[in-house]
C-alpha positions in Angstrom: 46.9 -106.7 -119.1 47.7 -105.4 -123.0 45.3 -102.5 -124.1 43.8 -105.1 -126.5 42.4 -107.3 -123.9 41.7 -104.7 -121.1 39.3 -103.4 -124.3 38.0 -106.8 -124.6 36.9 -107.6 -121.0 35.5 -104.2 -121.4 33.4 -105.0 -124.4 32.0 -108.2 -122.7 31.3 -106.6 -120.1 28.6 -104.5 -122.1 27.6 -107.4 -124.2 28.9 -110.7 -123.7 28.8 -112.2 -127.5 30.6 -109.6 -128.7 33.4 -110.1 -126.3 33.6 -113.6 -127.1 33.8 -112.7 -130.9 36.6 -110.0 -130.5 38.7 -112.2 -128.1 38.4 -115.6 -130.6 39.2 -113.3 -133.2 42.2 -111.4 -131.4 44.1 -115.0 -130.8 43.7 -116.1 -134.1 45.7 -112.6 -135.1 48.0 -113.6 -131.9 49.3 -116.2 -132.5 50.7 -114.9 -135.7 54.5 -114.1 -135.8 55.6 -111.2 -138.2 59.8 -110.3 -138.4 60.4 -107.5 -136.0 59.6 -106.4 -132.9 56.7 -107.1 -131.9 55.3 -106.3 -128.3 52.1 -105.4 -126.6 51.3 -102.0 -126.6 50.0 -102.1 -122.8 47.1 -100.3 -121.0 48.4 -96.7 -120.5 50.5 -96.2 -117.7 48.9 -94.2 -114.8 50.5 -92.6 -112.3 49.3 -91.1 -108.4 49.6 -87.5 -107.6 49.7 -87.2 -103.7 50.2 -83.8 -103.6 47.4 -83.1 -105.5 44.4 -81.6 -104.0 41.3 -83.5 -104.9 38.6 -81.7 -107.3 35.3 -82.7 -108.3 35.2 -84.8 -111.7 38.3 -86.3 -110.5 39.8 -89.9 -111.8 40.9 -91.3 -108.0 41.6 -94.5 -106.7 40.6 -95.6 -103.0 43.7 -95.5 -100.0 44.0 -98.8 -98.0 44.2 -97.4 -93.9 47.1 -96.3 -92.3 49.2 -98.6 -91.3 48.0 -101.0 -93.5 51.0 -102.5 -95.7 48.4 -104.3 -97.9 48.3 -103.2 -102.0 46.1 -100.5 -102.5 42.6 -101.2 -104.2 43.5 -100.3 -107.9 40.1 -99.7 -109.4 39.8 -95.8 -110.6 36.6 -93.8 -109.2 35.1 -90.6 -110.4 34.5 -87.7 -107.7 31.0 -86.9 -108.0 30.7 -84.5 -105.3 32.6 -83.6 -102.1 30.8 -82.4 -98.8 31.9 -81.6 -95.4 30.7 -83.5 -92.3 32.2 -81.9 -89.4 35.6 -82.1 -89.7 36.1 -84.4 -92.2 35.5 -83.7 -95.9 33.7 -86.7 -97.5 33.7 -87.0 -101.2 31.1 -89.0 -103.4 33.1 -91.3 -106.0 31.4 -93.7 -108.5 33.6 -96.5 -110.0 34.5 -95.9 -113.5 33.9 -98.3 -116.0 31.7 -100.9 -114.1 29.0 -103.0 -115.0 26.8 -102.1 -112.8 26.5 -98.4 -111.1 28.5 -98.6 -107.8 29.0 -95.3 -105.6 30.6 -94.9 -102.1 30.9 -91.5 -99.8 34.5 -91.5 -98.7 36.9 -89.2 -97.1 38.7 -87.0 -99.4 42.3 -87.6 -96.7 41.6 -91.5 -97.9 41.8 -90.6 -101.7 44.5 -89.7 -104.4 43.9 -88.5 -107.9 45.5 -90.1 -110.8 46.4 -89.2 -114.0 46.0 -91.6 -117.0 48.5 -91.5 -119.8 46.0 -91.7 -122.5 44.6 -87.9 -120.5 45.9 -84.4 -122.3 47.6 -82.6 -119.1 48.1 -79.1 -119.0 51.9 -78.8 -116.7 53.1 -76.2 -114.6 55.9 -75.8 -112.6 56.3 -74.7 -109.1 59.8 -73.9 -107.7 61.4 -75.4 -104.8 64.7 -73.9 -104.5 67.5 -72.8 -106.2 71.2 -72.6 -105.7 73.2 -69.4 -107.7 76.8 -69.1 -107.8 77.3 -68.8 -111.8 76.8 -65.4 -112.4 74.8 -64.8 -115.6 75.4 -68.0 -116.9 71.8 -70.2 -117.7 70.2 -72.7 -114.8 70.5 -76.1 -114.9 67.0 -77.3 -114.1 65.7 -80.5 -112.1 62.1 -81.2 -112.4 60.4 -83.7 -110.0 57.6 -85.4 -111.7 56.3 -88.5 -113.6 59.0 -88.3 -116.6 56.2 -88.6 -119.4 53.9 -85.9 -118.8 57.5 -83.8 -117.8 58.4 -84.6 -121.4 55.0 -83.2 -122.8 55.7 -80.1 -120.8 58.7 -79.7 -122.5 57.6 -79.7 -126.1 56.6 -76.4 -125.3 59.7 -75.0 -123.8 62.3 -76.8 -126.2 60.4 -78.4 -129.0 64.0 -79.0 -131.7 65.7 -77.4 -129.1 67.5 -80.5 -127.3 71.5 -81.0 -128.6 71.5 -84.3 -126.4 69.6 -86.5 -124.6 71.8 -89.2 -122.0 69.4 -91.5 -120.5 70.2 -94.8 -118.4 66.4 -95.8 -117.8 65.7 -98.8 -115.7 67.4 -102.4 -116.6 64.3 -104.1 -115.6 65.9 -107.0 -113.7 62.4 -108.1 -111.7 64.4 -107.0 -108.7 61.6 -103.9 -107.8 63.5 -101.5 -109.8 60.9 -100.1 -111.7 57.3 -99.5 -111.3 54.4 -100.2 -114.2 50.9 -98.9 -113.1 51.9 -98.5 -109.6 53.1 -102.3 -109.2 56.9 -103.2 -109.4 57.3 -105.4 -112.1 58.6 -108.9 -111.1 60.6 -111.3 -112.6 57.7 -113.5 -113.2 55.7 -111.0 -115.1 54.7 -113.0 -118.3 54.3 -109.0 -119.8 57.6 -107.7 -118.1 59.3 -107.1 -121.5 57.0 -105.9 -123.1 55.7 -103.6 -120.7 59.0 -102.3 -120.9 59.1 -101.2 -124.1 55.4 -100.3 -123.9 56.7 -97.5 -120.8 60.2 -96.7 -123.1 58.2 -96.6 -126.7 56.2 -93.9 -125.1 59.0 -91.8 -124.0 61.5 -92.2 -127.0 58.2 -90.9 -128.8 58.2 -87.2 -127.2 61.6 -86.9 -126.7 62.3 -87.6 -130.7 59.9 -84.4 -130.7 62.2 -82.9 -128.7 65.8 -83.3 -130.3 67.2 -80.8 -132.7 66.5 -83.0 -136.2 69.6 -81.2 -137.7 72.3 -81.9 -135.3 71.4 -84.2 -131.8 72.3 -87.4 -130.3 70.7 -89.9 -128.1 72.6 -91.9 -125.8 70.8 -94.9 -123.8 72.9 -97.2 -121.5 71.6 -100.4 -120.7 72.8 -104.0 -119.8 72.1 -107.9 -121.5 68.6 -108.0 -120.1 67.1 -105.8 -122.4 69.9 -104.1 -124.6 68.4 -106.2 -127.6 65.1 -105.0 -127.6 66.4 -101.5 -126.5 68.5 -101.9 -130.2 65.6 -102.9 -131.8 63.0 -100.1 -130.4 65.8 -97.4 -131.4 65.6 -98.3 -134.0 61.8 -98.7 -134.5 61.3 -95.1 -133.3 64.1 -93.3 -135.5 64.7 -94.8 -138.3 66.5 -91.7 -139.8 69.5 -92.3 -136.9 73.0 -93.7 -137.6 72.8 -96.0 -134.3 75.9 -97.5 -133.2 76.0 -99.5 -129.6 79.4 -99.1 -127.6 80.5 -102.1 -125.0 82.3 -100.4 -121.8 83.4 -102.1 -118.8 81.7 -100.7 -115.2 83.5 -102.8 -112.6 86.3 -105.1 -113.4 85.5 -107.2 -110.0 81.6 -108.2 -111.4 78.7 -106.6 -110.1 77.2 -110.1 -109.3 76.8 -113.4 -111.1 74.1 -114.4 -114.1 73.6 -117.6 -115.2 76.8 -118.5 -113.8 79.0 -115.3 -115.2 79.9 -112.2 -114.0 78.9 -109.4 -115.5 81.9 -106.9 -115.9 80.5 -104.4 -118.4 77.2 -103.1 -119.9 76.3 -101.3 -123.5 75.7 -97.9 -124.6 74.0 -97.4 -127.5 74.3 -93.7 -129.5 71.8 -92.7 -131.9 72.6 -89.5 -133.7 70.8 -87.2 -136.4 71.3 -84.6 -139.2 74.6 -83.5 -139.1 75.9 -84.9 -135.4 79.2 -86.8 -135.6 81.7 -87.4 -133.4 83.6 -85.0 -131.9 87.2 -86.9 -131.1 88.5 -86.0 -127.7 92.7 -86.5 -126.9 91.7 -87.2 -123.5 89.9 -90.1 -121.6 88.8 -92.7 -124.6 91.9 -93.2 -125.9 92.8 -94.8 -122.5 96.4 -94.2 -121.0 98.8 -94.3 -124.1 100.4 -90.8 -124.6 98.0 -88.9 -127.1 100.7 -86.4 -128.7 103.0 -89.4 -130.2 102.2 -90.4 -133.3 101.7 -94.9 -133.4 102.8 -97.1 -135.5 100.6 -100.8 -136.0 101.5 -103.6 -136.8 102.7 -103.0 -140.4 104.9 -100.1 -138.9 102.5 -97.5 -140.6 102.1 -94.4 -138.5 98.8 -93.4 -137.1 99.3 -89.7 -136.9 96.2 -88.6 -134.9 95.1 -85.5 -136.4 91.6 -84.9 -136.9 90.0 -82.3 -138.7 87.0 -81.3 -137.4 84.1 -79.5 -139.6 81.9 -76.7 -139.6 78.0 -76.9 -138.4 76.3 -75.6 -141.6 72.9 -75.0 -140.2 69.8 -75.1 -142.2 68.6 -71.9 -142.5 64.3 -72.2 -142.4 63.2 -72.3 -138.9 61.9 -75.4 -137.3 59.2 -74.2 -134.7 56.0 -73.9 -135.1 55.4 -71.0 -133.4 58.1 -69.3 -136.3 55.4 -69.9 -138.5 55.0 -66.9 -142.1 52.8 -64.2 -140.2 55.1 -64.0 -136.9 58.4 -62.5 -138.5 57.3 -60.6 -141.3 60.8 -59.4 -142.2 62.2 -63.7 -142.6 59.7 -64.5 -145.3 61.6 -64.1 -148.7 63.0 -65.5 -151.8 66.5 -66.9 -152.4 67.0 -67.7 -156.1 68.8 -70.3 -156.7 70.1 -71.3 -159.9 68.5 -74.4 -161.5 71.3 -75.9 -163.7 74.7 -74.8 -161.7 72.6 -75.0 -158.1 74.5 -71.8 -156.7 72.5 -68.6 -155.0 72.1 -66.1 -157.7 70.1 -63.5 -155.6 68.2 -62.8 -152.3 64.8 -60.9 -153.2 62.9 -59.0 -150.5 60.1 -59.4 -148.2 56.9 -60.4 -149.1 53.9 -59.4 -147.9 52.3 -62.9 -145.9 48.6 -61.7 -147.5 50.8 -62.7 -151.1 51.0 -66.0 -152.1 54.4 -67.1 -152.6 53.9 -68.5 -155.9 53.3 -65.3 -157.3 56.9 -63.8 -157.0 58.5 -62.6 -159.1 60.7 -64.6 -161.5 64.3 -64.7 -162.4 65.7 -65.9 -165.7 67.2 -69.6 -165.1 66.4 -69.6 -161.3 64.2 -71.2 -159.0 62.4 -69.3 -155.8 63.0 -70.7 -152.7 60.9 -70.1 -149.9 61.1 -71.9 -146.5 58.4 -74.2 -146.9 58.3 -77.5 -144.9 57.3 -80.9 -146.8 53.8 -80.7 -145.4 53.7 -77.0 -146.8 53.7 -75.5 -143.8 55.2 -71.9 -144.5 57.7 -70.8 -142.3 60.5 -67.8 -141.6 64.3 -68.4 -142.6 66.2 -68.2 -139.7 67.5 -64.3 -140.5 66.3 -61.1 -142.0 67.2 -61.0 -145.3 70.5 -58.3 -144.7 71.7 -60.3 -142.3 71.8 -63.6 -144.3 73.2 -61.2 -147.5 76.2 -60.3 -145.8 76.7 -64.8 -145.0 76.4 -65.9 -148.2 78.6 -62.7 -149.7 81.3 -63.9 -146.7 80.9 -67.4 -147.8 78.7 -68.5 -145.2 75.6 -69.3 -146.6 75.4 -71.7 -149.5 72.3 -74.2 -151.4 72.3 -77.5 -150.3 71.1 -80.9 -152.1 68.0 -80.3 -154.7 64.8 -81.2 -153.5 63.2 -82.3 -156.6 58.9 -82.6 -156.2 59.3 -80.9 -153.0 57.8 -76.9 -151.8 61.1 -75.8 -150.5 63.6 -77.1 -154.2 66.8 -76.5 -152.3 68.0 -77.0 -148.8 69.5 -73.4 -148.0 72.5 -73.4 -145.5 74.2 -71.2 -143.2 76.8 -70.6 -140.4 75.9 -69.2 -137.3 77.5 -66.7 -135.3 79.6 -68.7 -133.2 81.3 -70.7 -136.0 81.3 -67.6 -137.9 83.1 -66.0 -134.8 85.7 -69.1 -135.0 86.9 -68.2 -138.4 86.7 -64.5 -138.1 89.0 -64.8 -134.6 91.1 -67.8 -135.9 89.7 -71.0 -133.8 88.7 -72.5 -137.1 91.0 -72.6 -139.9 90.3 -71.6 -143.9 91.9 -74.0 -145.9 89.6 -72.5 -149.0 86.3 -72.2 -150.7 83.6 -74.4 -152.7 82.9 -73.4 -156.2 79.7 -71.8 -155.0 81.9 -69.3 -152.9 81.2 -70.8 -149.7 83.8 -71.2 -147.1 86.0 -74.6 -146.3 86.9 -74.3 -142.5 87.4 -76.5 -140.0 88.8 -76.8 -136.3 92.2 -78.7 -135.9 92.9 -81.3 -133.4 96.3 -82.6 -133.4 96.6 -86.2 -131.5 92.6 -86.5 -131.3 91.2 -89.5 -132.7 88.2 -91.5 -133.0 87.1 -93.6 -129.8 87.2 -97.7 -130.1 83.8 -99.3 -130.0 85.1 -101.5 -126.3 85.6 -99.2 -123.6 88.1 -100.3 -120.9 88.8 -97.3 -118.4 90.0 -97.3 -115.0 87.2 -93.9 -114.8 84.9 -95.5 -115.7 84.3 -97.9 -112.7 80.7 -97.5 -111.5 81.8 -98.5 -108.1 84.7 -95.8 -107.1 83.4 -93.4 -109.2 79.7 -93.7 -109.2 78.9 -95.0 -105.6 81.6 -93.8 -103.8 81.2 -90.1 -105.4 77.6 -89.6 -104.5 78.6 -91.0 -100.4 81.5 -88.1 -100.6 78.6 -85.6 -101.7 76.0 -86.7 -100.1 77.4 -87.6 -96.9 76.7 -91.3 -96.8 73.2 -91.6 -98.5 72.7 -94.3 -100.7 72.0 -94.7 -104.2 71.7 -97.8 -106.2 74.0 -98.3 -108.9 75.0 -94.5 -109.7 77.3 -94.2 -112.8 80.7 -92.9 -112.9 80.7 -89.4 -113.0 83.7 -89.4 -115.3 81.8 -91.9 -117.5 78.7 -89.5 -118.1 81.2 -86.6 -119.3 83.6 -88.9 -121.4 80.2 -90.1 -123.6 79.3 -86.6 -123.7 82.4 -84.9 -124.6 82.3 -86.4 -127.8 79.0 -84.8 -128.8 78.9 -81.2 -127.2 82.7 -80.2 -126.9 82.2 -78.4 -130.1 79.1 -76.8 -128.8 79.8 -74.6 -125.7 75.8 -73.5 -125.2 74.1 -77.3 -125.7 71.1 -78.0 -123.6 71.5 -81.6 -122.7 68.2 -83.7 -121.3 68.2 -86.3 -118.7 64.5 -87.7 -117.9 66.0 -91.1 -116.3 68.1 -89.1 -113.8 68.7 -90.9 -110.5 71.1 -89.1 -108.7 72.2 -86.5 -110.8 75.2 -87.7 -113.1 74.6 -86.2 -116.0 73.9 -82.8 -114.6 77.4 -83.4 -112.7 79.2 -84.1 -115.6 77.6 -81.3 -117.5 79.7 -78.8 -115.4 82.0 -80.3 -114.9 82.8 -80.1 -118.9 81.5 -76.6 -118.3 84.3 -76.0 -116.1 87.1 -77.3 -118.8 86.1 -75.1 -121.4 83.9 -71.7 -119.8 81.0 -73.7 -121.7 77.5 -72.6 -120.9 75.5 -76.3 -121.6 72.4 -76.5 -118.9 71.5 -79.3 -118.2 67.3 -80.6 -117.7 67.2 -83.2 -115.1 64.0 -85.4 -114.6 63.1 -87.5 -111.8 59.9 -88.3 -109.6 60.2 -89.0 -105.8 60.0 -92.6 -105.4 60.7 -93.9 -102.2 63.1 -97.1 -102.4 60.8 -100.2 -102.5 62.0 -101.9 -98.6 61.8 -98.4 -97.6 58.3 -98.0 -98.3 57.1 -100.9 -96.5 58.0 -99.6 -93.2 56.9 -96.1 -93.9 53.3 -97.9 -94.4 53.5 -99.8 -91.1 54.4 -96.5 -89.7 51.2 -95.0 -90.8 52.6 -92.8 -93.3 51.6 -92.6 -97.1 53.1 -90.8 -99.8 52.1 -87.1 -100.1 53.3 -87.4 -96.2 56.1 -84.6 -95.7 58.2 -87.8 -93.4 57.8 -90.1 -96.7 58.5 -87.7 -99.4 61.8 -86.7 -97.9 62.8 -89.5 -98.3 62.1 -90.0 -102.1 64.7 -89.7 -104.6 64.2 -86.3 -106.1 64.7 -84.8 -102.6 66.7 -87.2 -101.2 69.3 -87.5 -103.7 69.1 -85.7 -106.5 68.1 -82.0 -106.0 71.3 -82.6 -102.8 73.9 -84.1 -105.1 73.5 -81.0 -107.4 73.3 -78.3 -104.8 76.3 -80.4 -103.1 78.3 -80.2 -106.4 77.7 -76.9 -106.8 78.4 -75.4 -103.6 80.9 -77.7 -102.7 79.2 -78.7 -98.8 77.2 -82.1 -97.9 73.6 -81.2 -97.5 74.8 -80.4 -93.5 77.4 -77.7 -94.5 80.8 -79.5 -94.2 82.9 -79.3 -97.2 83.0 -81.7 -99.5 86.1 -84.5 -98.9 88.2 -85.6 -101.8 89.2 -84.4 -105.0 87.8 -84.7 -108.6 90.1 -87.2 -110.7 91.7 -87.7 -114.5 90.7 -84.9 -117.1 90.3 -82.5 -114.3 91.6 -82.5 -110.9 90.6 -79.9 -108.3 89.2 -80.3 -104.4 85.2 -81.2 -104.7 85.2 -78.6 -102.1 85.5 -76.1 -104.3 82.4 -76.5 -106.3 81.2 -75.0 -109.7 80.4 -71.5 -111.1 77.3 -73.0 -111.8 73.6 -72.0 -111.7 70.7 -74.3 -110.5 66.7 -74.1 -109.5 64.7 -77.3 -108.9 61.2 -77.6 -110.2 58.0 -79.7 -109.5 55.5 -80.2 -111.9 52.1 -79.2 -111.4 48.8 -80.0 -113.5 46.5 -77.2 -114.3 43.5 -76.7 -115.1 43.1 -75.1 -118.9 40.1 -72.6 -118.0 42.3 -71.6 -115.3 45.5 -71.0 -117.8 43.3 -69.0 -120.2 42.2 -66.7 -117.3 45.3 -65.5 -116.6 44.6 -67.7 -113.0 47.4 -70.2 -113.5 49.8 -67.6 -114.3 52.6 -68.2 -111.6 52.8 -72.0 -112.5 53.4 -71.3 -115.9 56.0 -68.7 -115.7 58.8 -71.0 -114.9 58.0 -72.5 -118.9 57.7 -69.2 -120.2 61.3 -68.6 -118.8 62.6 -71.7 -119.7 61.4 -71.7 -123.5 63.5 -68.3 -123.0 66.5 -70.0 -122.3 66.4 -70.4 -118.5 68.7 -66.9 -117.9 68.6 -64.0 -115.7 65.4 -63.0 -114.1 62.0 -64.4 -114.3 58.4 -62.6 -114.3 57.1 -64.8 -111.7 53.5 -62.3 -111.5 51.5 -61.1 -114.1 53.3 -57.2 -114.1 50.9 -54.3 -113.0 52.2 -51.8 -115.6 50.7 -54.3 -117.8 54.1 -55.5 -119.2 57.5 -56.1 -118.3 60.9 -57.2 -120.0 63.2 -59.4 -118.3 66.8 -60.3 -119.6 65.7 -62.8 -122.5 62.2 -62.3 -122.9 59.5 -59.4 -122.0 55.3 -60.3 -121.2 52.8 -58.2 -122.9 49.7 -58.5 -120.8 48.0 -55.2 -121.6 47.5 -53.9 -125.2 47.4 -50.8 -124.7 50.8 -50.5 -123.5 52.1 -52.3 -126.4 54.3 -49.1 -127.9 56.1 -48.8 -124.3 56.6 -52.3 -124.8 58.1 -52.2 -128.0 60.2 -49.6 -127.4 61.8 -51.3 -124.6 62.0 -54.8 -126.3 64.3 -53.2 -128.9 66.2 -51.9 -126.3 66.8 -55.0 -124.9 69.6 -56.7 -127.6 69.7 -60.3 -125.5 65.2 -60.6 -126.0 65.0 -63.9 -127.4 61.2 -64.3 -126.9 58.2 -61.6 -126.4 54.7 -63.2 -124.7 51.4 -61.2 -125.7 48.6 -62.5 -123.8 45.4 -62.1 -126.6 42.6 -63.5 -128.1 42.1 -61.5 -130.8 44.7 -62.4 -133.6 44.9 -59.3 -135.5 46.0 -57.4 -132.3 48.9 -60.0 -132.1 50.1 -59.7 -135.8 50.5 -55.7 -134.9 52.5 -56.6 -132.0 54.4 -58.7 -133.8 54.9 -56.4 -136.3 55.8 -53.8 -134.6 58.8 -55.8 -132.5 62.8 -56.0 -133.7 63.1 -59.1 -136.0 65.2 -61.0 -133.8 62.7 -61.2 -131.3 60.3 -64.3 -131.4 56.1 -63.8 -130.6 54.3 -65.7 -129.2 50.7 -65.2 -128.4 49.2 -66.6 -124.4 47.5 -68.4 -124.0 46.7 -69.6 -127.3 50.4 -71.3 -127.8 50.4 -73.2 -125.0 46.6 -74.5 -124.8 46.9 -75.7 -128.3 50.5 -77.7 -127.5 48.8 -79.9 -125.1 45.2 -79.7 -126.6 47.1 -82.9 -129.0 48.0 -86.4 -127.6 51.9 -87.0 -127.3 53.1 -90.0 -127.4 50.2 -92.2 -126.3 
């Protein structure tokens, strides 16, 4: 049922006129076709949290009996009280939304709460395992939760943070492959397509709040049942992309027949932004023809494949909010830019954030630019003024395109210290500079070239290389349709190579690929890319049946080892990296084409597995909730080194990337050892009163980021995401 109608039954359920009104009125407007695409926005999705414990004021729904294989009652209750008789706890529930008032005392074993989409969550995380053999090198992370409110969590950790997102969400083939309010959707489902895109629109909403707006791509696989909505909804949901969809082949055999054909290939579409282009790659896409020989086509014109690859001119104003004017007092200042030749003239200091920007002072002929977003939200440039002095007089900061009408008049520019590193150790090569003194550099890749649109590779075959991989690592488990692992890292090759630190997002993530192939590209280069993997623990539909006649419900510790987050995916990781089946025998067979080494060997890799958790705000504020929400606080840190898993009795500490604040008093000490510290990236000062904070903040090195607790984090959920 569409939100529309599920509003309307609601209505006439109150008053019965007023239905009939709103539902004569709603088909008139439905049965009107605009151009586009059009779908129902359906009833939020909810989702079941077994492992929940059940509170009062609870939204549950009612548990058929064990052993009963019959669908579950799905009407939601409200927990008005909970009591114990004897043994048993017994909880009061009252059916929300009826008619009529209708309560019912049941046992509190026989419920499960359930979170609503259209309900603010407030996530933690609670770690169940890790596996280290990567040295100081940052964790890959898999998360086991629903993949929407995972996403919410994560606008807190990496908010503009994500280089890439790879997603291969369900194909919705009516064949139980993916659920839609707790019901597999079946072929028959006269809202199946639009429920899908109801279930993606959500998600491509948060995650577009995630991706770095500057520099990012999206890549979504999919196949012909819903590749042209999929096209469609991309580009409904970001319209700023360059989106161009990619036809590779998965199985040359056919992977079964469809209105009598067989389907040999499937589509990929890539949406990139800001300044994201292709990165060509000499090895796999170009397919078997020797790369280092120069062609010749048909006209006998030589094709010489040399590419030259360009810089990543950054722009400089931050893009967080929490790098908002009054947190970096020493990254609010004027750059004059010169109104008629566009070139920096000057770089003023400082300003007070009590002085209104407006009232700088002048210079003859130029223009003030301050880093001011289009809403007029003030923010800090990316560096302290000395620091981004010595770029621009190097020829590595520059003014970008006029803004004309806008607060910030120029786009301002600069290298960071990695490219900046390239030139200065000869990676990248000069070839000369702009009139406005800034550098012309680029990295130089004889024989690469620009991939084809059709993708025909023997690697690529989902069978061998998907299938057959996760049996070698997994010792035989099953997994349906897993991708090639060499697929994954081709497809991402061409958007990270350049970018040896790229956190890359997975919240469709099966059995793992992408996390594979993210080390595996690790390996080739000493990159450090992490990798955020997202799954829940579905059990497989035929599996689930007999686990009910069993007795057995989810929550169960016999049914959720055998969902897919424990099953299959937080294994095949630990299996990759170690290089041993989940029973401790090495690994059989060797890794193929760009690469080749024994499995068995594994990866200098680094990896802790999450779930997520849903907390309770008063509890967060108190300082309560504290060990569920220090695996975010780490991970907004950049998921390194040690965490501060307990609030610290000296009243702070300071781990490798980031230091906790908890006590005031002891904010000097704390200071004094942040600036000690030269890899703090963030520093958490647990306060309510503000002017405290701002003398923390202060009183920190400028390349460390505050952030006040627990105001930050209440206030990122406190808004609704993507509903």
């Amino acid at each position: 049922m569409s939100r529309l109608t599920d509003l309307i039954a609601r209505a006439k359920a109150r008053d019965s006129a007023l239905g009939d009104e709103l539902e004569r009125e709603f088909k008139a407007l439905a049965s009107r076709r605009a151009f586009g695409l059009n779908f129902e926005r359906h009833r939020p999705e909810s989702v079941e949290l077994p492992g929940r414990p059940v509170r009062r004021g609870d939204k549950v729904r009612i548990l058929p009996p064990r052993g009963s294989v019959q669908r579950a009652d799905q009407r939601l209750w409200r927990v008005k009280r909970i009591d114990s008789k004897g043994k048993a706890r017994m909880a009061r529930v009252e059916l929300i939304d009826a008619e009529a008032p209708e309560t019912v005392d049941v046992a509190v074993a026989d419920l499960v709460v359930v979170a609503e989409f259209r309900d603010y969550i407030y996530p933690g995380l609670v770690s169940t395992g890790r596996v280290e053999r990567g040295g100081d090198k940052p964790f890959h992370t898999v998360i086991n939760g629903e993949n929407f409110h995972v996403l919410e969590a994560l606008t807190y950790t990496h908010r503009g943070k994500i280089d890439a997102i790879y997603i291969d969400p369900p194909y919705n083939t009516g064949a139980s492959d993916w659920k839609y309010n707790n019901n597999y959707v079946e072929k028959d489902d006269l809202y199946r397509h639009s429920k899908w895109l109801a279930m993606m629109e959500r998600r491509l909403s948060v995650a577009k709040v995630l991706l770095n707006p500057d520099d990012s791509v999206l890549i979504a696989t999919i196949d012909e049942k819903e590749y042209l909505r999929l096209g469609l909804l991309l580009e409904q949901v970001f319209p700023e992309a360059r989106i161009r969809m990619i036809s590779t082949q998965i199985n040359p055999k056919g992977v079964g027949v469809s209105e009598g054909f067989k389907r040999v290939d499937e589509y990929i579409f890539i949406a990139r932004f800001g300044s994201q282009d292709v990165t060509p790659s000499s090895s796999p896409l170009l397919g078997s023809r020797p790369i280092d020989s120069a062609e010749k086509d048909e006209d006998g014109e030589e094709d010489e494949g040399t590419q030259k690859i360009g810089l990543d001119w950054q722009t400089a104003r931050r893009r967080d909010l929490q790098s908002v004017r009054r947190t970096r007092p020493g990254q609010f200042y004027p750059i004059y830019v010169n109104e008629t030749s566009g070139l920096i003239e000057e770089v003023g200091k400082p300003i007070p954030h009590e002085q209104d920007r407006l009232d700088v002072e002048t210079r003859p002929g130029c223009v003030a630019v301050f880093p001011v977003r289009d809403d007029g939200t003030e923010m800090n440039w990316g560096v302290t003024g000395p620091t981004f002095i010595a770029r621009w007089k190097k020829g590595f900061a520059r003014a970008g395109k006029a803004q004309p009408g806008k607060p910030q008049p120029y786009i301002i520019q600069y290298l960071k210290s990695g490219p900046i590193a390239d030139i200065e150790e000869g990676r990248a090569v000069v070839e000369g500079y702009n009139p406005d003194g800034s550098v012309i550099a680029y990295y130089d890749q004889p024989g690469a070239k620009a991939p084809p649109t059709q993708w025909n590779l023997r690697s690529h075959n989902a069978e061998h290389y998907g299938t057959k991989t996760v049996r070698a690592l997994l010792s035989g488990r099953k997994f349906p349709f897993p991708k090639s692992l060499y697929a994954v890292e081709d497809v991402l090759r061409l958007f990270v190579l350049a970018k040896p630190q790229a956190t890359i997002l997975d919240f469709f993530s099966g059995s793992g690929t992408t996390a594979h192939a993210v080390m595996r590209l690790n390996r080739q280069d000493g990159g450090r890319r992490q990798c955020i993997s997202v799954t829940n623990n579905e059990v497989a539909a035929d599996e689930q049946a007999e686990l009910r006649a069993d007795g057995l419900r989810a929550g169960d510790p016999e049914w959720e080892k055998l969902g897919i987050c424990d099953y299959i995916t937080k294994p095949r990781i630990a299996a990759a990296i170690t290089g041993k089946t989940p029973e401790g025998a090495d690994i059989k067979g060797d890794y193929k084409f760009t690469d080749k080494f024994p499995m068995a060997e594994g990866f200098k890799e680094n990896a802790e597995f999450f779930t997520l958790t849903y907390e309770a705000p008063v509890a967060v504020s108190h300082n309560l909730a504290f060990q569920r929400i220090a695996p975010l606080l780490w991970m907004r840190a950049g998921s390194e080194g040690r965490r501060i898993d307990d609030l610290p009795a000296a009243g702070w500490d300071v781990a490798d990337t980031y230091g906790l604040l908890v006590d005031l008093d002891r904010a000097a000490a704390f200071c004094d050892a942040a600036a000690a510290r030269p890899t703090l990236r963030i520093a958490y000062v647990v306060t309510d009163d503000d002017r405290r904070f701002q003398a923390v903040a202060r009183a920190l090195p400028d390349s460390v980021e505050p952030v006040r607790l627990y105001e930050s984090y209440l206030s990122n959920f406190r808004f609704s995401m993507g509903r």
